[in-house]
TISELUM-930167 format. One record per atom (N, C-alpha, C): residue number from 1; residue in one letter; atom name; z, x negated, y. Coordinates in Angstrom, 3 decimals, always signed. Layout:
BEGIN
- num_residu_atome_zz_xx_yy
- NUM_A_CA_Z_X_Y .
...
END
This chain:
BEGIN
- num_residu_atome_zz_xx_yy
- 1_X_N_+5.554_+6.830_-15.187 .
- 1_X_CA_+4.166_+6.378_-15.144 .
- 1_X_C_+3.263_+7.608_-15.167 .
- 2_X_N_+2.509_+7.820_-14.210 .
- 2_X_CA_+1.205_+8.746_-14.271 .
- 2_X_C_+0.464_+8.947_-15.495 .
- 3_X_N_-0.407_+9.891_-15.637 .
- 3_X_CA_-0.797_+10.290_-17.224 .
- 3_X_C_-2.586_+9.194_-16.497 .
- 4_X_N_-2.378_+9.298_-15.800 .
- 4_X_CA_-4.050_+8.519_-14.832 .
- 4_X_C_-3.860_+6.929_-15.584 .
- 5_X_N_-2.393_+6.181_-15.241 .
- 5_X_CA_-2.382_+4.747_-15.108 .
- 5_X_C_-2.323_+5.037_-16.995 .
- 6_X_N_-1.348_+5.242_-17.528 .
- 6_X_CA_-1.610_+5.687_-18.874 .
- 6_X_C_-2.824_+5.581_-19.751 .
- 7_X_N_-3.316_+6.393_-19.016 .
- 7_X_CA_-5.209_+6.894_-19.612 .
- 7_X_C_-5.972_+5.238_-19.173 .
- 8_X_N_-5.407_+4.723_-18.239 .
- 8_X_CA_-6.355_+3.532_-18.072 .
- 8_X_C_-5.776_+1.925_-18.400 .
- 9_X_N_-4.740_+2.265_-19.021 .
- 9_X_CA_-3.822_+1.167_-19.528 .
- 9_X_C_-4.363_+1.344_-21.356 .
- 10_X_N_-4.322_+2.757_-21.459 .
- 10_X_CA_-4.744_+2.938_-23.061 .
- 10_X_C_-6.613_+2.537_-22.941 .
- 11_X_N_-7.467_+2.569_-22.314 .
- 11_X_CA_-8.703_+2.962_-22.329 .
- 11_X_C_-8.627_+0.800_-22.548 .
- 12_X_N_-7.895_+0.237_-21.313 .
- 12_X_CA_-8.042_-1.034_-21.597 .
- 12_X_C_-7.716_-1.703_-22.957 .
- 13_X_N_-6.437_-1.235_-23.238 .
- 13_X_CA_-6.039_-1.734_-24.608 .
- 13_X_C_-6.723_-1.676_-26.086 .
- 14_X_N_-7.759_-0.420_-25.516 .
- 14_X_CA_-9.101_+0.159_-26.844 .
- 14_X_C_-10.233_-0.895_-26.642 .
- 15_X_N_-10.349_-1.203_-25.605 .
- 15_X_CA_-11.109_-2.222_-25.381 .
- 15_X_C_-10.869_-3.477_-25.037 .
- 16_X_N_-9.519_-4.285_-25.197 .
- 16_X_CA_-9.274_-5.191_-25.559 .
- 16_X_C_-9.548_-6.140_-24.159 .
- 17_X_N_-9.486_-5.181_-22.726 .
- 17_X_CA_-9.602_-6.130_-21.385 .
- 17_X_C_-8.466_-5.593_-20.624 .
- 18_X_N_-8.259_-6.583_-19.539 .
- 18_X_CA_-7.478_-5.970_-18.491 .
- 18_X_C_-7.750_-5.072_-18.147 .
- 19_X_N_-6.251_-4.350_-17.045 .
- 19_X_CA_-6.386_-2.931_-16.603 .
- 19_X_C_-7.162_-3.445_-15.477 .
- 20_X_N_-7.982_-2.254_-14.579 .
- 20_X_CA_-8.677_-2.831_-13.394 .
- 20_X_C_-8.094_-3.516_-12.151 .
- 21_X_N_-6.632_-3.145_-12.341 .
- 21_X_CA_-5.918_-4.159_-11.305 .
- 21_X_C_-5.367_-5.442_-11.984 .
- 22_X_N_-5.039_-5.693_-13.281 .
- 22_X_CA_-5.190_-6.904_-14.030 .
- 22_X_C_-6.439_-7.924_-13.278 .
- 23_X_N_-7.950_-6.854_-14.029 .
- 23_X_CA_-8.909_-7.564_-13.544 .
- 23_X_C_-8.994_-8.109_-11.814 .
- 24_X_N_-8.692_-7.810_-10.910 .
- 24_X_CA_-8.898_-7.417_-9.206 .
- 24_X_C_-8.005_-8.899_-9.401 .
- 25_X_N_-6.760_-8.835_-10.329 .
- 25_X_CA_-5.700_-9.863_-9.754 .
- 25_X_C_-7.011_-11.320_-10.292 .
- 26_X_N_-7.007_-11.219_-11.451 .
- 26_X_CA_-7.674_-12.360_-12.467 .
- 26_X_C_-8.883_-12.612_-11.316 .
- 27_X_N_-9.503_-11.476_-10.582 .
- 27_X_CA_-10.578_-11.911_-10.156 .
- 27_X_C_-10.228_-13.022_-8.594 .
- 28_X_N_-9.038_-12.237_-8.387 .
- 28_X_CA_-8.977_-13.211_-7.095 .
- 28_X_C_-8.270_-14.201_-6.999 .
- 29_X_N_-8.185_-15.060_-8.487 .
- 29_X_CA_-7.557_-15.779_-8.578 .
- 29_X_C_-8.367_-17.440_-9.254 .
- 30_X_N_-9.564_-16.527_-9.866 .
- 30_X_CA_-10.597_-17.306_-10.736 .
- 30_X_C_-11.673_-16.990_-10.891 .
- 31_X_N_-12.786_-17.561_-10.989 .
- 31_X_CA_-14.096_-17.475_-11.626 .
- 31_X_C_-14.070_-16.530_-12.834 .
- 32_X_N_-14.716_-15.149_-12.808 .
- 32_X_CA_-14.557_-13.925_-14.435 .
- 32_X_C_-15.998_-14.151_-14.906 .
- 33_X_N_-16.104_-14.156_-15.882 .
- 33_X_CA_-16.835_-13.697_-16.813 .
- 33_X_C_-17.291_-12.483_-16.872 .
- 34_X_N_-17.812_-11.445_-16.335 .
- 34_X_CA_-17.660_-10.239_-16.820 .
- 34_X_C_-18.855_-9.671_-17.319 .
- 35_X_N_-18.916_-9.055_-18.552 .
- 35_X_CA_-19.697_-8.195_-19.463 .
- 35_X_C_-19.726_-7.145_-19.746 .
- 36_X_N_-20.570_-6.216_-18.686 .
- 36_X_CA_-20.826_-4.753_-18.611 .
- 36_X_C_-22.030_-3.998_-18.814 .
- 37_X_N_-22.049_-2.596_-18.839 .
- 37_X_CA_-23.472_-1.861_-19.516 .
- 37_X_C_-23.776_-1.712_-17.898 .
- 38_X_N_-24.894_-1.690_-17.483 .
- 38_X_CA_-25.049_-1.196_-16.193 .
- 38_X_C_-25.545_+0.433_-16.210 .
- 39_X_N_-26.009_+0.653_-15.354 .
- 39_X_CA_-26.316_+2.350_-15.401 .
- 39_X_C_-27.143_+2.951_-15.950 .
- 40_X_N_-28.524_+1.748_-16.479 .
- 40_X_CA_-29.644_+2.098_-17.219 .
- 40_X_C_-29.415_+1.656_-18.335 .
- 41_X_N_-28.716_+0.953_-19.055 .
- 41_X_CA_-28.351_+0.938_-20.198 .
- 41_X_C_-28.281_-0.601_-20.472 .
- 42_X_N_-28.821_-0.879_-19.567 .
- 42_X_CA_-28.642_-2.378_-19.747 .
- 42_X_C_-27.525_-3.872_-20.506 .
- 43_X_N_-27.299_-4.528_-20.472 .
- 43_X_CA_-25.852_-5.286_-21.180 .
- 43_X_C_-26.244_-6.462_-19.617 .
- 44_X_N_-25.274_-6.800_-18.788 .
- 44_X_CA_-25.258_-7.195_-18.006 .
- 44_X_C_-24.223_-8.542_-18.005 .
- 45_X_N_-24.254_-9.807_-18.037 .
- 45_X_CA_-23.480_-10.896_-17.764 .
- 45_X_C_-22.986_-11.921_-16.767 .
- 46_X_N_-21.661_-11.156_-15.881 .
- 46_X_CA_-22.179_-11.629_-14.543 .
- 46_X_C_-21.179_-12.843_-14.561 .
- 47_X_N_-21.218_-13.744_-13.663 .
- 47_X_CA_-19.626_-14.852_-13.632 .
- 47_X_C_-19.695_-14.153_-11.757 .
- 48_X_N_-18.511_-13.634_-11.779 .
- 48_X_CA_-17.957_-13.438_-10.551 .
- 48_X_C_-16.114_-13.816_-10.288 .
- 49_X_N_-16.566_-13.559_-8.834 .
- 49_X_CA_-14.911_-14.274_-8.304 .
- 49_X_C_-14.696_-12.815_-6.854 .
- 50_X_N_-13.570_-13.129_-6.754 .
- 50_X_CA_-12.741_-12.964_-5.354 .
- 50_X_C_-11.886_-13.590_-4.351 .
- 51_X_N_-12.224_-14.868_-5.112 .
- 51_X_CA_-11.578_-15.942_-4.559 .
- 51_X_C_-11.948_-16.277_-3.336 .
- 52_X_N_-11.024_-16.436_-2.354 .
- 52_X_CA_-11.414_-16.362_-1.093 .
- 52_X_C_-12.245_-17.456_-0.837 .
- 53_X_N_-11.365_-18.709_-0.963 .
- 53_X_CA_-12.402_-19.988_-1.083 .
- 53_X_C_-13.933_-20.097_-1.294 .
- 54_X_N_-14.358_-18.865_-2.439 .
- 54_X_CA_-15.571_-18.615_-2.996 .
- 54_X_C_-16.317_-17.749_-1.971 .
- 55_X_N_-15.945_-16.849_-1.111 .
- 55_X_CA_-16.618_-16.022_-0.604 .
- 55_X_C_-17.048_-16.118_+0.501 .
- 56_X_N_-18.299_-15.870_+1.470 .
- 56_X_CA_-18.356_-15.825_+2.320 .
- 56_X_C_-17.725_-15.482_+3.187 .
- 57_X_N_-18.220_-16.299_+4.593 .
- 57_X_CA_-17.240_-15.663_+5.791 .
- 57_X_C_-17.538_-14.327_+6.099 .
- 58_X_N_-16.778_-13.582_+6.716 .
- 58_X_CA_-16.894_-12.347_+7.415 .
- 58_X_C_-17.485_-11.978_+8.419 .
- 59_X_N_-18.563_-11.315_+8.065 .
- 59_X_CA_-19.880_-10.896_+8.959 .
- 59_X_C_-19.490_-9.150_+9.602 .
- 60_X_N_-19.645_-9.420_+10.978 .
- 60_X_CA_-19.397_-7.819_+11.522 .
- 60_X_C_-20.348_-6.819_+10.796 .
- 61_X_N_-21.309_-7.299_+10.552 .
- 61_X_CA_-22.626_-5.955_+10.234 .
- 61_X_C_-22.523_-6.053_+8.973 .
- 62_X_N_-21.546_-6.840_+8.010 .
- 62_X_CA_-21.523_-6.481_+6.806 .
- 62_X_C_-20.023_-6.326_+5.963 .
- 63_X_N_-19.965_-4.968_+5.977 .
- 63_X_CA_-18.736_-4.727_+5.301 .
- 63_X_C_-18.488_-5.170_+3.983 .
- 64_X_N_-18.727_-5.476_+2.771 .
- 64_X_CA_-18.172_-6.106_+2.356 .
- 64_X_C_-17.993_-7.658_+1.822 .
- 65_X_N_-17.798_-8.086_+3.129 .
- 65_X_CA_-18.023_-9.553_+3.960 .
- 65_X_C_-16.132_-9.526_+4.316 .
- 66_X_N_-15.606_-8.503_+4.571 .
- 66_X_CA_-14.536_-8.527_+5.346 .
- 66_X_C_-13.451_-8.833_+4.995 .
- 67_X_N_-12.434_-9.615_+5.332 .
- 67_X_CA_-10.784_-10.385_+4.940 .
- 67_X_C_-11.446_-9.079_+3.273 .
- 68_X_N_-10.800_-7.934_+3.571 .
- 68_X_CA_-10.317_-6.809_+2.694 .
- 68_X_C_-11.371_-6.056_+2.675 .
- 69_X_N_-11.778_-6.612_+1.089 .
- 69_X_CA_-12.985_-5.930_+0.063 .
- 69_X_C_-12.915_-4.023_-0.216 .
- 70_X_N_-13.875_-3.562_+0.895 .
- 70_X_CA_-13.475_-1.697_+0.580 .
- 70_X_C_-13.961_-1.449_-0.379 .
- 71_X_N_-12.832_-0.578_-1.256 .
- 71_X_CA_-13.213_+0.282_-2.358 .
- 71_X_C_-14.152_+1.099_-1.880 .
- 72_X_N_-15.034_+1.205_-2.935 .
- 72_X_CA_-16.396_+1.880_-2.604 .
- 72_X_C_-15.973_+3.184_-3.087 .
- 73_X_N_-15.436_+3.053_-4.773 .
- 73_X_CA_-15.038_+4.258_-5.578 .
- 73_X_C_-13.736_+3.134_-6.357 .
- 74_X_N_-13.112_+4.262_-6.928 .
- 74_X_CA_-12.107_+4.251_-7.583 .
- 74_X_C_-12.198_+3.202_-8.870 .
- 75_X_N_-13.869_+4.171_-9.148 .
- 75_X_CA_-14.363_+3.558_-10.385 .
- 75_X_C_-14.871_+2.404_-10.333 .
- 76_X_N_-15.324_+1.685_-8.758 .
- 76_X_CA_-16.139_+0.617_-9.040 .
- 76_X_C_-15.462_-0.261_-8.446 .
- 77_X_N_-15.466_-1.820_-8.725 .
- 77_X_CA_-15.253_-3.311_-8.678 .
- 77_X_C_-16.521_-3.916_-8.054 .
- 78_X_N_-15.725_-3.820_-6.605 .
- 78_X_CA_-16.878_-4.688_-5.826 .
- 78_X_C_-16.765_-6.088_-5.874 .
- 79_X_N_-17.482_-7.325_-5.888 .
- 79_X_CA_-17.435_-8.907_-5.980 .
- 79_X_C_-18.402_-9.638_-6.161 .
- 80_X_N_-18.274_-10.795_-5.583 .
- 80_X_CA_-19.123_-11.780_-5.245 .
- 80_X_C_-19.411_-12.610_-6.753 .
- 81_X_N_-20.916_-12.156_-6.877 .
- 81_X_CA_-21.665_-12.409_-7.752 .
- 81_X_C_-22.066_-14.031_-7.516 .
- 82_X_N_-21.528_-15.151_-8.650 .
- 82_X_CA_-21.374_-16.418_-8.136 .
- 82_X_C_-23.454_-16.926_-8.197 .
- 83_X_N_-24.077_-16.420_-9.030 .
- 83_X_CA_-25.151_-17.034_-9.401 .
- 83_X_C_-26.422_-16.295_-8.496 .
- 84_X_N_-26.110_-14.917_-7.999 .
- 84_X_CA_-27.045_-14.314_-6.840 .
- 84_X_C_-26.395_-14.600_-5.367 .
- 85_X_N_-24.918_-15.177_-5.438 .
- 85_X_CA_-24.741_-15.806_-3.792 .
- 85_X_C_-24.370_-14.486_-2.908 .
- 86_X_N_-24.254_-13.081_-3.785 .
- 86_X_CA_-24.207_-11.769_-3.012 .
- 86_X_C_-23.086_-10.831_-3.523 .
- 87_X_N_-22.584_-9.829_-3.048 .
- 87_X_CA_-22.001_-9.286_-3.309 .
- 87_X_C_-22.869_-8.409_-4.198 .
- 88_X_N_-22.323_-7.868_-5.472 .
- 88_X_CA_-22.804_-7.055_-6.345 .
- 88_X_C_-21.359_-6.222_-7.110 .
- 89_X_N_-21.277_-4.704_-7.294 .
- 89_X_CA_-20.596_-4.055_-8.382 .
- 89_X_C_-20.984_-3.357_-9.645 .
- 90_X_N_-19.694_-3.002_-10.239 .
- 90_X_CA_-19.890_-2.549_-11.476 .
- 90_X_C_-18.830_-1.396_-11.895 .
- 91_X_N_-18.932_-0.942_-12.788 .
- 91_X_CA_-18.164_+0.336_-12.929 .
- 91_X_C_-17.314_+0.292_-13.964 .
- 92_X_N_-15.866_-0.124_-13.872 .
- 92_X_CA_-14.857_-0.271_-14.677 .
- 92_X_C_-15.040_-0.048_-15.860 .
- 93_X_N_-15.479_+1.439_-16.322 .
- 93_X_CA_-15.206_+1.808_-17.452 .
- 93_X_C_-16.363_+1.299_-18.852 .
- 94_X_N_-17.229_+0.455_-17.784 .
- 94_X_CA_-18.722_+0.150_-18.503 .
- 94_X_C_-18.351_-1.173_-18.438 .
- 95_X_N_-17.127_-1.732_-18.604 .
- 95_X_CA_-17.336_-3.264_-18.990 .
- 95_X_C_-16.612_-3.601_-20.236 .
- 96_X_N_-17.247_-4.568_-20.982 .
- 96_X_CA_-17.096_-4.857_-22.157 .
- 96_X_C_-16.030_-5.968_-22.838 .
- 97_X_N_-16.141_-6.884_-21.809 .
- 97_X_CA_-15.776_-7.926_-22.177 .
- 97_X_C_-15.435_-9.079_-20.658 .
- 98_X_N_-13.976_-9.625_-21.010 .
- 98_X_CA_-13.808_-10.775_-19.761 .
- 98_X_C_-13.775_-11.420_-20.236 .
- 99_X_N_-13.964_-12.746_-19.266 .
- 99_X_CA_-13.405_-14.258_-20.058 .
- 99_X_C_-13.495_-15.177_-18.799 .
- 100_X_N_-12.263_-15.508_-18.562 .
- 100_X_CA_-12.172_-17.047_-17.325 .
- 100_X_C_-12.602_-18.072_-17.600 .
- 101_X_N_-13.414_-18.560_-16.165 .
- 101_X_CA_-14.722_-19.462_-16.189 .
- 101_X_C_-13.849_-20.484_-15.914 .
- 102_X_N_-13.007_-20.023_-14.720 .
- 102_X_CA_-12.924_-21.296_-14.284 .
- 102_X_C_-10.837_-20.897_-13.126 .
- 103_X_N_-10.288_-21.593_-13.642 .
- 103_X_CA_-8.909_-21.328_-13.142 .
- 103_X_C_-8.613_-22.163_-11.765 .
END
C-alpha cells in the first residue's frame, strides 16, 4: 500500500468518513449527505448523488454532463447537487461529515 492511500485511509479514519473512493462508490450508488467547510470558511450541507438515474443527460458543451464525471483535481469531488439541479464540488479534505439520504 502507498504511504499516499495510507495518509488518506488514516486522515478518513480521524475523521470518522469514507475514503474518497468509499465516498465516489456511496455516491454513485445513493443520495449523500455531505457536510463540508467550503473555502471561505463557511459549514456547507449539501444532499448530493452520482447516480446515474439522478443526473442529467449529456450535453456536448458541458463537460461535466458526460457518461464519465472528469476529475477536476485529485482533491476535488465533482457531483450533482440534488437541491440546486447543478453540478457543484468540494474538496475532500474539508468534509466533515456523511450520511445516506436515500439507498
Amino acid at each position: 500500500m502507498s504511504t499516499l492511500t495510507e495518509a488518506a485511509e488514516t486522515l478518513a479514519t480521524l475523521k470518522g468518513i469514507p475514503t474518497k473512493e468509499e465516498l465516489i462508490k456511496l455516491l454513485k450508488e445513493n443520495v449523500v449527505e455531505v457536510t463540508f467547510t467550503k473555502l471561505n470558511g463557511d459549514e456547507r450541507i449539501m444532499p448530493c448523488t452520482l447516480k446515474e438515474d439522478l443526473l442529467p443527460p449529456a450535453k456536448k458543451d458541458e463537460p461535466l454532463t458526460q457518461k464519465k464525471v472528469r476529475e477536476i483535481s485529485n482533491a476535488v469531488v465533482a457531483v450533482w447537487a440534488i437541491e440546486s439541479n447543478a453540478f457543484r464540488s468540494f474538496r475532500y479534505d474539508r468534509v466533515k461529515s456523511i450520511k445516506v439520504l436515500d439507498k
